[in-house]
Every structure is written in structure tokens, then in C-alpha cells.
N, CA, C and O of each residue as an XYZ file, in Angstrom:
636
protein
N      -6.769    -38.462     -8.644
C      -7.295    -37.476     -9.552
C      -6.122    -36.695    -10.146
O      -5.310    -36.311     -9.304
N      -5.815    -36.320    -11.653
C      -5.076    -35.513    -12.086
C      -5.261    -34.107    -11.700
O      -6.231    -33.554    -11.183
N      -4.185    -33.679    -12.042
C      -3.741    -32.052    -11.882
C      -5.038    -31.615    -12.940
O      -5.958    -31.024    -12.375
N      -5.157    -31.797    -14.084
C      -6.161    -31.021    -14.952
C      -7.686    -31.486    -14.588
O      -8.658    -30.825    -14.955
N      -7.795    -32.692    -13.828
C      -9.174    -32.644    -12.791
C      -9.466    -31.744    -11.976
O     -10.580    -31.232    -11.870
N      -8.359    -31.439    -11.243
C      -8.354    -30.162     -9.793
C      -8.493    -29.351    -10.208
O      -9.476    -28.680     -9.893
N      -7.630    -28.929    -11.131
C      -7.760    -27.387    -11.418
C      -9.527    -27.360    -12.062
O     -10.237    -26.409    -11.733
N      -9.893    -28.079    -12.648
C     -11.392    -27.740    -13.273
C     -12.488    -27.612    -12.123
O     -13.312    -26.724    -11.901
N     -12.219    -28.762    -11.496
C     -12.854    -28.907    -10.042
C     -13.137    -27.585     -9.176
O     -14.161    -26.926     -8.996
N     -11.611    -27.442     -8.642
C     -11.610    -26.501     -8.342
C     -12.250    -24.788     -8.722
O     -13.024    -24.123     -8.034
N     -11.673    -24.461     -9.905
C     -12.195    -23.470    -10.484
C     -13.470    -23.412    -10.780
O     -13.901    -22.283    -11.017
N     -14.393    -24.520    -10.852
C     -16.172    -24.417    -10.765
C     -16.533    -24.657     -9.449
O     -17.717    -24.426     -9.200
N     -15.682    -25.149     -8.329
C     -15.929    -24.955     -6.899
C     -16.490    -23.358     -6.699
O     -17.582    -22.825     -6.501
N     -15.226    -22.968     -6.854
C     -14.566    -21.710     -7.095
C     -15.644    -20.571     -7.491
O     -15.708    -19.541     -6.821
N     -16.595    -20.819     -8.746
C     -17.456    -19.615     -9.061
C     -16.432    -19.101     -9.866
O     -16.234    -17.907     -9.642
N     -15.920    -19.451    -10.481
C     -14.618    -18.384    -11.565
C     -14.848    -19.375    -12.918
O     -15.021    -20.576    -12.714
N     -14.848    -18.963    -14.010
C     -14.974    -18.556    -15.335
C     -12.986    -19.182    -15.498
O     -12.176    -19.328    -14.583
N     -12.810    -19.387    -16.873
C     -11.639    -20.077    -17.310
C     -11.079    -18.260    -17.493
O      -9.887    -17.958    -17.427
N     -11.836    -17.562    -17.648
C     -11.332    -15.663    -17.914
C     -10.821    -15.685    -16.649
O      -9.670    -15.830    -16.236
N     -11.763    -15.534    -16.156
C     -11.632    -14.730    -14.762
C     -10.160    -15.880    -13.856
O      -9.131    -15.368    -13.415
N     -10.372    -16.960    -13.806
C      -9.100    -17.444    -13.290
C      -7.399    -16.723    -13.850
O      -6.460    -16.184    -13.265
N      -7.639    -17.013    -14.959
C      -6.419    -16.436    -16.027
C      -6.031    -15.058    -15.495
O      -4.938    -14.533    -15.286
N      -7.400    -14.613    -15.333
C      -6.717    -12.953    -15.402
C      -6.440    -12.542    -13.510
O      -6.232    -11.455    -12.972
N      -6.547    -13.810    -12.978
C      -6.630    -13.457    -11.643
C      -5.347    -13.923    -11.043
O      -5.035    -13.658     -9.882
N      -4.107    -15.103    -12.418
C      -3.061    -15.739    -12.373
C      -2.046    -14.471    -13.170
O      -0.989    -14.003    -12.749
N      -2.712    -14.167    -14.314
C      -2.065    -13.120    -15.246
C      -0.984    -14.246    -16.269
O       0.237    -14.322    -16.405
N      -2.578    -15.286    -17.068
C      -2.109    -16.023    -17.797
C      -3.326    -15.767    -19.165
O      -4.203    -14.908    -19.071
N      -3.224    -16.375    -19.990
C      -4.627    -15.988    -21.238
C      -5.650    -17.272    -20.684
O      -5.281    -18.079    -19.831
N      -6.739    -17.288    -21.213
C      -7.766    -18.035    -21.181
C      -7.509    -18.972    -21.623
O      -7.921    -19.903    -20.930
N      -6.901    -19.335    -22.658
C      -6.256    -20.677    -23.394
C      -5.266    -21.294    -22.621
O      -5.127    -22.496    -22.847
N      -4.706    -20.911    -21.965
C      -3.501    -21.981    -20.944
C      -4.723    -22.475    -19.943
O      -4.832    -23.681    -19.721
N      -5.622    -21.552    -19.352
C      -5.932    -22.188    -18.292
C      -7.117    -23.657    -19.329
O      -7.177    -24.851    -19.034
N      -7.679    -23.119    -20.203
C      -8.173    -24.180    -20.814
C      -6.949    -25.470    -21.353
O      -7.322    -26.581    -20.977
N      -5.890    -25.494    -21.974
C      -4.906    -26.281    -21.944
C      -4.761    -27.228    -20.549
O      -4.729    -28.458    -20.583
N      -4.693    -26.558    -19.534
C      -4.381    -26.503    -18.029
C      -5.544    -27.855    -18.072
O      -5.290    -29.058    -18.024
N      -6.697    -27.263    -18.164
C      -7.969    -27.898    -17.799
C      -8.201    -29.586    -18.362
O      -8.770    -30.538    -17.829
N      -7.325    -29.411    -19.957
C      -7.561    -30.202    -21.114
C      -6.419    -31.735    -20.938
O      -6.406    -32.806    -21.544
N      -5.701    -31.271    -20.005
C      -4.015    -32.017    -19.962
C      -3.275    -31.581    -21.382
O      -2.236    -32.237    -21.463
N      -3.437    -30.709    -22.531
C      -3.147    -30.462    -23.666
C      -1.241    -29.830    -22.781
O      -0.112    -29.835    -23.272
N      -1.778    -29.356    -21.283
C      -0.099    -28.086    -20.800
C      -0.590    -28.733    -19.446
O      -1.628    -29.263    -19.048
N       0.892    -28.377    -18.830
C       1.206    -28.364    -17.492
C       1.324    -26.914    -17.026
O       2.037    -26.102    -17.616
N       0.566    -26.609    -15.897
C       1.113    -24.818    -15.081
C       2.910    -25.173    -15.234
O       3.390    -26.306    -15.197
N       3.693    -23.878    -15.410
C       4.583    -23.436    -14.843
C       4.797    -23.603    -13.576
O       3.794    -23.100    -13.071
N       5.543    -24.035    -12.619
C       5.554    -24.083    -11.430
C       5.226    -22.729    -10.758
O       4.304    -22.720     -9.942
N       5.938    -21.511    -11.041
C       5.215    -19.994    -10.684
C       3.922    -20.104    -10.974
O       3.193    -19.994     -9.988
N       3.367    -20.291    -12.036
C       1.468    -20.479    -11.898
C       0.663    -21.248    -11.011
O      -0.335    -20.913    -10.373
N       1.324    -22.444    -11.084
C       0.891    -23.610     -9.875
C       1.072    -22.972     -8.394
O       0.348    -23.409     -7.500
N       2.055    -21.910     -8.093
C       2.084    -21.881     -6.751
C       0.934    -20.373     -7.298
O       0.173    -20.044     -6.388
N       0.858    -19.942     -7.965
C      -0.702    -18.702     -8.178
C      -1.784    -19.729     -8.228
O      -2.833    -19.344     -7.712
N      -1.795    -20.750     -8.643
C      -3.421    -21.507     -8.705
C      -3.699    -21.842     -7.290
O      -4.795    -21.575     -6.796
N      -2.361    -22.656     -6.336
C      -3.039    -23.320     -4.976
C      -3.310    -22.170     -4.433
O      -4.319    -22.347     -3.750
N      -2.812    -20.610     -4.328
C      -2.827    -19.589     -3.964
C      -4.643    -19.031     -3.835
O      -5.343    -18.686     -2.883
N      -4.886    -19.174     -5.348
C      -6.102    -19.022     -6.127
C      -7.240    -19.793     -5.284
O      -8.268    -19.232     -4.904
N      -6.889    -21.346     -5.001
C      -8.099    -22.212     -4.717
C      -7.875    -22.320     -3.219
O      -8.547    -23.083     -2.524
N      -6.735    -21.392     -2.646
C      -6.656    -21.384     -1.385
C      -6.776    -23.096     -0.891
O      -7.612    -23.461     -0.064
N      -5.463    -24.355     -1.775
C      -4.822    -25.287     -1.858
C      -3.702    -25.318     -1.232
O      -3.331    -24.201     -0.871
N      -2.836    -26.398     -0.894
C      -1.430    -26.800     -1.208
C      -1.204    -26.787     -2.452
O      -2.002    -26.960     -3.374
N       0.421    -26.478     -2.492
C       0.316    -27.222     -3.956
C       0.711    -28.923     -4.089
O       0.854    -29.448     -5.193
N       0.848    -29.614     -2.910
C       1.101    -31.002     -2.211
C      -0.131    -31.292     -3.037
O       0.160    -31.948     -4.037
N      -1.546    -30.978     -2.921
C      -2.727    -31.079     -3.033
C      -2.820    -31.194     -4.474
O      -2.853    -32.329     -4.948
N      -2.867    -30.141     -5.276
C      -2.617    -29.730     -6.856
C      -1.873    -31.393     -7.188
O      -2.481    -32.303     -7.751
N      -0.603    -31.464     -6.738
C      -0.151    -32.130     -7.593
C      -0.191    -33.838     -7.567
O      -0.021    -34.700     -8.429
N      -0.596    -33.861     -5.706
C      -0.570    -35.334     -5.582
C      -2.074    -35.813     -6.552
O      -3.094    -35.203     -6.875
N      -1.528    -37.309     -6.797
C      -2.767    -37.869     -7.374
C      -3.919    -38.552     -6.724
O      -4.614    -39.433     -7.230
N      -4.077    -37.825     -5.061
C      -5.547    -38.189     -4.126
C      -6.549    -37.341     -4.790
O      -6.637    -36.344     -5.507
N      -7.323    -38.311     -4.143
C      -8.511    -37.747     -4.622
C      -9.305    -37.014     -3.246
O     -10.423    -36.544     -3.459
N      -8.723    -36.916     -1.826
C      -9.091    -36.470     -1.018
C      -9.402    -34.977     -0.527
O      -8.467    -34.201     -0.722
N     -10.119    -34.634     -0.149
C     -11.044    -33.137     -0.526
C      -9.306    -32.550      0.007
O      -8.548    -33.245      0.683
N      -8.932    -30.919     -0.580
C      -7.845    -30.393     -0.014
C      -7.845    -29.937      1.040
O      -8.848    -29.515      1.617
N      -6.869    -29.943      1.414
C      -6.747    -29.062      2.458
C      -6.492    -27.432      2.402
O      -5.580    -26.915      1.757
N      -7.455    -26.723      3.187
C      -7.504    -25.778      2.819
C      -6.543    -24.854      3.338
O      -6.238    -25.189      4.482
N      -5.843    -23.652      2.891
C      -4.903    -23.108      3.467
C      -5.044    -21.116      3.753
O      -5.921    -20.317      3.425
N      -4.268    -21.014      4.190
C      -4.616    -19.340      4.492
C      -4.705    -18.646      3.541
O      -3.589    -18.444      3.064
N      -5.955    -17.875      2.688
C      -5.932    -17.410      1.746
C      -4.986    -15.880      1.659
O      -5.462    -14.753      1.794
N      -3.436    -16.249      1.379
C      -2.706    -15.156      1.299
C      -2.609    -14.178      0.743
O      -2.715    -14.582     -0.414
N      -2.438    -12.800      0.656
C      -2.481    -11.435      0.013
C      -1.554    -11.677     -1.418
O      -0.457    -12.200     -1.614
N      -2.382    -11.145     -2.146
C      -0.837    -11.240     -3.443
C       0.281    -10.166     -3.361
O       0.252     -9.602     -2.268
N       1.080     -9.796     -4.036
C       2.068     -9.236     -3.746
C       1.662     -7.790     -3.945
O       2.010     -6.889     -3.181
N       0.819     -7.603     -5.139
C       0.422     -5.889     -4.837
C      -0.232     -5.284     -3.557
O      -0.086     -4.120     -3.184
N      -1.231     -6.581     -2.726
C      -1.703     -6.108     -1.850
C      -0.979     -5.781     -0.862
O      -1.227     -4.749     -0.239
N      -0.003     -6.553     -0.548
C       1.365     -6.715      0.455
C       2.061     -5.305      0.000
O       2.246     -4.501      0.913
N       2.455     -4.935     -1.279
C       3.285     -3.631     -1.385
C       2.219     -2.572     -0.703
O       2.637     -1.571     -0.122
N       0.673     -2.894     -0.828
C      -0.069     -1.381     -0.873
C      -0.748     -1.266      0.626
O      -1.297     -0.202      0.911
N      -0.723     -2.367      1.620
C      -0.508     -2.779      3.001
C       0.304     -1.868      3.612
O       0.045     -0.982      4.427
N       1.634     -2.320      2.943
C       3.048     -1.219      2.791
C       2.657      0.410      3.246
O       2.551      1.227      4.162
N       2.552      0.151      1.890
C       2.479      1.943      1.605
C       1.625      2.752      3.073
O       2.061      3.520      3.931
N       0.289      2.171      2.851
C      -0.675      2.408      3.471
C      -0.541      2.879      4.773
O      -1.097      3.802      5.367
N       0.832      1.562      5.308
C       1.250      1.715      6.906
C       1.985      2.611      7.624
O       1.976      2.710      8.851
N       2.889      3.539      6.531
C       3.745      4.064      6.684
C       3.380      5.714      5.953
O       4.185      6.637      5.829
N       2.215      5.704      5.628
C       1.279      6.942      5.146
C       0.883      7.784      5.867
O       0.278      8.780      5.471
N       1.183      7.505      7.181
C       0.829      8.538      8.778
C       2.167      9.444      8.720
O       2.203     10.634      9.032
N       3.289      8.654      8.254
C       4.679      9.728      8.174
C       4.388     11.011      7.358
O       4.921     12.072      7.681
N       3.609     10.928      6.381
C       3.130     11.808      5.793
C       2.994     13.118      6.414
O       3.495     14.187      6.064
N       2.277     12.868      7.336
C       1.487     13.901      8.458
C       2.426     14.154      9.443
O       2.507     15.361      9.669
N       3.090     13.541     10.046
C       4.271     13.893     11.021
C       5.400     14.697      9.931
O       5.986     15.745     10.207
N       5.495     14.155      9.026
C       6.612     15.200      8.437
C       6.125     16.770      7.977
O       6.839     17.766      8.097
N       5.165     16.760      7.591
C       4.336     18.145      7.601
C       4.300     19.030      9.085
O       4.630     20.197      9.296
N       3.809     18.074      9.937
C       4.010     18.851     11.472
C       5.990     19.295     11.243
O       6.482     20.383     10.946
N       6.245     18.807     11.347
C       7.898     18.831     11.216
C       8.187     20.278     10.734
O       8.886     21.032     11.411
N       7.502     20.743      9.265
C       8.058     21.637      8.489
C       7.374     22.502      9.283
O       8.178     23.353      9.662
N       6.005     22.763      9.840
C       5.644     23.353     10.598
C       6.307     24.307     11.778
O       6.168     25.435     12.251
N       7.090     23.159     11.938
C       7.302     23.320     13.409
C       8.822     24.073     12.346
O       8.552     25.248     12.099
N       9.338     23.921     12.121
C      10.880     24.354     11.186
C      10.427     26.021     11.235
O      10.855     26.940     11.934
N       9.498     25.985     10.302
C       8.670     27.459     10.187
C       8.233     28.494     10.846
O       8.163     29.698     10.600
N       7.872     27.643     11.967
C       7.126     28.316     13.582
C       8.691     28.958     14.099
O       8.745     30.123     14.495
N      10.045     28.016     14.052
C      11.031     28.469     14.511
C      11.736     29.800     14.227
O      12.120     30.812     14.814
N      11.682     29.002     12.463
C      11.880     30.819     11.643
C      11.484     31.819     12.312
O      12.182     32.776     12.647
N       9.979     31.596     12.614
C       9.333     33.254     12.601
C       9.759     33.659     13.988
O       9.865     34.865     14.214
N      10.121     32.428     15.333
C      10.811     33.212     16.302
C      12.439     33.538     16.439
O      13.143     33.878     17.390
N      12.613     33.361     15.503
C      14.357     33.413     15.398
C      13.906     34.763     14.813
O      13.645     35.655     15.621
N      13.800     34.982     13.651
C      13.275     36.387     13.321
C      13.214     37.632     13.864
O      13.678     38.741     13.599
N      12.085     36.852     15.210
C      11.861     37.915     16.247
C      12.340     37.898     16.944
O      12.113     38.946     17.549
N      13.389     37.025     17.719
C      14.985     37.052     18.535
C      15.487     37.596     17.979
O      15.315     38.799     18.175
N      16.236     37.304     17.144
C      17.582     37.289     16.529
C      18.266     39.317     16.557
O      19.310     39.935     16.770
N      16.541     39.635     16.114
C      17.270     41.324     16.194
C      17.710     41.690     17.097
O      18.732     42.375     17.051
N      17.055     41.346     18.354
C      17.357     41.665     19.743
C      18.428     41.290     20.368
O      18.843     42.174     21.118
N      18.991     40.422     20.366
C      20.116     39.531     20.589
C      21.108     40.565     19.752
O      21.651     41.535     20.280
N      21.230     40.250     18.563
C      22.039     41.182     17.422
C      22.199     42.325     17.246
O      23.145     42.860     16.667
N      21.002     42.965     17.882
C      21.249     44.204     17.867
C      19.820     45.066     16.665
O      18.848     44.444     16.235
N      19.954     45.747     16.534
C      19.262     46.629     15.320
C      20.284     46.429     13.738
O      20.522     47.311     12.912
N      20.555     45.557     13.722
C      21.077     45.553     12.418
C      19.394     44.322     11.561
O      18.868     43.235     11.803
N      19.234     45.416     10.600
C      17.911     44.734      9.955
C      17.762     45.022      8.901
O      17.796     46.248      8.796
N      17.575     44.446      7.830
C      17.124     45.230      6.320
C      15.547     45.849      6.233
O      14.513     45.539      6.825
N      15.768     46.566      5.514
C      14.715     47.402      4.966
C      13.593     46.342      4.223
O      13.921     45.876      3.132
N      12.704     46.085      4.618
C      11.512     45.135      3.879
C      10.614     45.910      3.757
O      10.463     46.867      4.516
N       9.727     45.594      2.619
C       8.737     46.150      1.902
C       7.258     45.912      3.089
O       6.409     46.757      3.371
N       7.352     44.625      3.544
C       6.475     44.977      4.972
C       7.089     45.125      6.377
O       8.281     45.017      6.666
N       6.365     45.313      6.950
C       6.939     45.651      8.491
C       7.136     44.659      9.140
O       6.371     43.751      8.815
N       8.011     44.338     10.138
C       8.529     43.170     10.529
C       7.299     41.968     11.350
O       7.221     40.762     11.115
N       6.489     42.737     12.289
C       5.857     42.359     12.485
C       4.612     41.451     11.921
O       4.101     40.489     12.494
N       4.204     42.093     10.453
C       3.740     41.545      9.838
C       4.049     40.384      9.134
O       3.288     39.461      8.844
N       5.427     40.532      8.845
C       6.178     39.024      8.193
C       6.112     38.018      9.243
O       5.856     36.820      9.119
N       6.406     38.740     10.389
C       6.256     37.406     11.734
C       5.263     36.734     11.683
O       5.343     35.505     11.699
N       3.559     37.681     11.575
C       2.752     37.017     11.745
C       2.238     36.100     10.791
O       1.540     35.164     11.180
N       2.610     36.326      9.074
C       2.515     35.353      8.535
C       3.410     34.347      8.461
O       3.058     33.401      7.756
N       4.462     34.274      8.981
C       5.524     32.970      9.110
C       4.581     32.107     10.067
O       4.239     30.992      9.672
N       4.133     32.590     11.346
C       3.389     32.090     12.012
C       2.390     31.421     12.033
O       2.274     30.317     12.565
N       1.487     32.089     11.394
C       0.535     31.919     10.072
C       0.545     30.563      9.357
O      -0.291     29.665      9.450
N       1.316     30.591      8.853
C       1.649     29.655      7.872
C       2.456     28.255      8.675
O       2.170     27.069      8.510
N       3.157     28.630      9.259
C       3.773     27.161     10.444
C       2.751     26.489     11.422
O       2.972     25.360     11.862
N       1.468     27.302     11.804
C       0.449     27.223     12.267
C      -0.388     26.255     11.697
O      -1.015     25.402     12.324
N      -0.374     26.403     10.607
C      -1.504     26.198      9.648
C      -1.332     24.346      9.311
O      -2.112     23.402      9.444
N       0.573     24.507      8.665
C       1.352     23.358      8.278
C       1.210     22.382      9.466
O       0.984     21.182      9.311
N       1.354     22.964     10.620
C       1.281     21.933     12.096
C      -0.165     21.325     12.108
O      -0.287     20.108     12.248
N      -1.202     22.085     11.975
C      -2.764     21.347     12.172
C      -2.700     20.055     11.201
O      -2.623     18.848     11.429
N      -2.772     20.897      9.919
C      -2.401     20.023      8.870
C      -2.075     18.872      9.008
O      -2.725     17.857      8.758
N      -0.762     19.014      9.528
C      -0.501     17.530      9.836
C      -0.813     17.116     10.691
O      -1.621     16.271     10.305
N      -0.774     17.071     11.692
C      -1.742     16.272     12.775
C      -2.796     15.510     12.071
O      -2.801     14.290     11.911
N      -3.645     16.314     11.685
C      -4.992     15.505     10.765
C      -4.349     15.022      9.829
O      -5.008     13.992      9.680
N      -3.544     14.968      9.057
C      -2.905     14.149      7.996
C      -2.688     12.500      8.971
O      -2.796     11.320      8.638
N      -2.387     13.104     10.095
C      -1.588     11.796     10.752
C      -2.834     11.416     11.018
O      -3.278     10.495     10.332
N      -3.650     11.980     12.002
C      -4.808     11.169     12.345
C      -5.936     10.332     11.522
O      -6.600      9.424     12.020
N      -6.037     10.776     10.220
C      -6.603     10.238      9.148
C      -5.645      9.198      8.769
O      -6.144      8.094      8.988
N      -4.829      9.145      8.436
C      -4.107      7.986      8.287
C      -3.982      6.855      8.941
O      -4.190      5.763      8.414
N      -3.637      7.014     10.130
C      -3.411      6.286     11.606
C      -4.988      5.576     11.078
O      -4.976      4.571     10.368
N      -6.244      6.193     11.492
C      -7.384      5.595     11.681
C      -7.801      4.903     10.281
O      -8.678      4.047     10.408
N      -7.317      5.127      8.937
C      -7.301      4.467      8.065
C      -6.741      3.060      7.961
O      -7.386      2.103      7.534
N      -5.365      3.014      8.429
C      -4.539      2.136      8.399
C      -5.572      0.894      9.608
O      -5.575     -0.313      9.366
N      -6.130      1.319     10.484
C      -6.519      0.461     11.057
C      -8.028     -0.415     10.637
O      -8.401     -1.366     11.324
């Protein structure tokens, strides 16, 4: 059987439209009809997107058996593989937030060391010290939960 048998074969195996193949290779509707016609040959980069496509060899595609293919691991395309990626490493998100948290939480006790240690040397602030503590606290508090659940939503996403 020819290459422009399989591919037709295939692609009405398939449930896919001469569109819908094309746009699933990121070729026009007219190559894959060419494709179909023997009018063109795939590009070898398309041919390894079609066995990809019919979840083929491309041994299969190109030899001239006529024996049903062999079927192969229907692999991720490459955006899915980058967004796999992303996805996996999207819990750092949340640990780095705990991080600043925790940076913040330090501030506000260095703050409240530091005079003591140093002595009474302190500037004059528009609020009272105590109060700045408690919103540093406040706020490093807040950044730490934050992330945790950033992480934990992620983590349980990713899985």
C-alpha cells in the first residue's frame, strides 16, 4: 500500500477531517489533500507529526505492506511537554513566597532585637515601634500561609 493510501486510511480510521489533521500537523488543508492525492510527499518533519498523529511508525507510513500498523505510544507534542514543565515546577511558586515570608517575619524580629542589643539608638517614626512590628509580622504571617497553600494547590494539581 502507498504512503498516500495510509495516510487517507488512516485519517478516516482516525475520525479527523483533511482540516482537522492539517491543523493538528500545522500544515493547510491542501498539502494534506496533495498528501492524500500522491500530487506531494510529507516533509520528513510532517511524516514524523503524521505517525505521531495516527499513533504509527514511520517504518509503517513508509514501507509498502499492507499489514495493519503497529501501533505506538501516543506521545505528548512538544507544547504539552513544555506545559508538563511548567506545571511541575509551579509548587516553587509557593515555597518561594513562604521564603519572603519568612525574610519578613525576620525583619520584624531583628527590629525588635536589634534596639536592645544596640542600645536605644532609634529614629523617631510616625508610628510606634510596636505597631510597625506588628504589621511586619502581619504581613510575613500572612506571605507564609500564602504560600504553603500556593504549594499545596500546586503539588495536588501537578498530580
Amino acid at each position: 500500500m502507498k504512503l498516500q493510501d495510509k495516510i487517507l486510511r488512516l485519517r478516516k480510521k482516525s475520525g479527523l477531517s483533511q482540516e482537522a489533521l492539517a491543523e493538528k500537523i500545522g500544515v493547510s488543508r491542501q498539502a494534506v489533500s496533495k498528501w492524500e492525492t500522491g500530487e506531494a510527499v510529507p516533509e520528513l518533519s510532517k511524516l514524523l507529526l503524521l505517525a505521531r498523529a495516527f499513533a504509527v511508525t514511520t517504518d509503517y507510513l513508509l514501507s509498502e505492506e499492507e499489514t495493519e500498523p503497529e501501533q505506538t505510544e501516543a506521545r505528548p507534542t512538544e507544547e504539552a511537554l513544555q506545559a508538563n514543565k511548567k506545571e511541575s515546577y509551579a509548587w516553587l511558586i509557593g515555597v518561594a513566597i513562604i521564603a519572603l515570608g519568612a525574610i519578613i517575619i525576620l525583619e520584624g524580629v531583628l527590629t525588635l532585637i536589634l534596639p536592645k542589643i544596640l542600645g536605644s539608638f532609634m529614629f523617631d517614626a510616625a508610628l510606634p515601634i510596636n505597631t510597625i512590628i506588628a504589621i511586619v509580622f502581619g504581613i510575613g504571617t500572612l506571605l507564609v500561609a500564602a504560600g504553603i497553600i500556593v504549594t499545596i494547590v500546586m503539588r495536588k494539581r501537578k498530580k
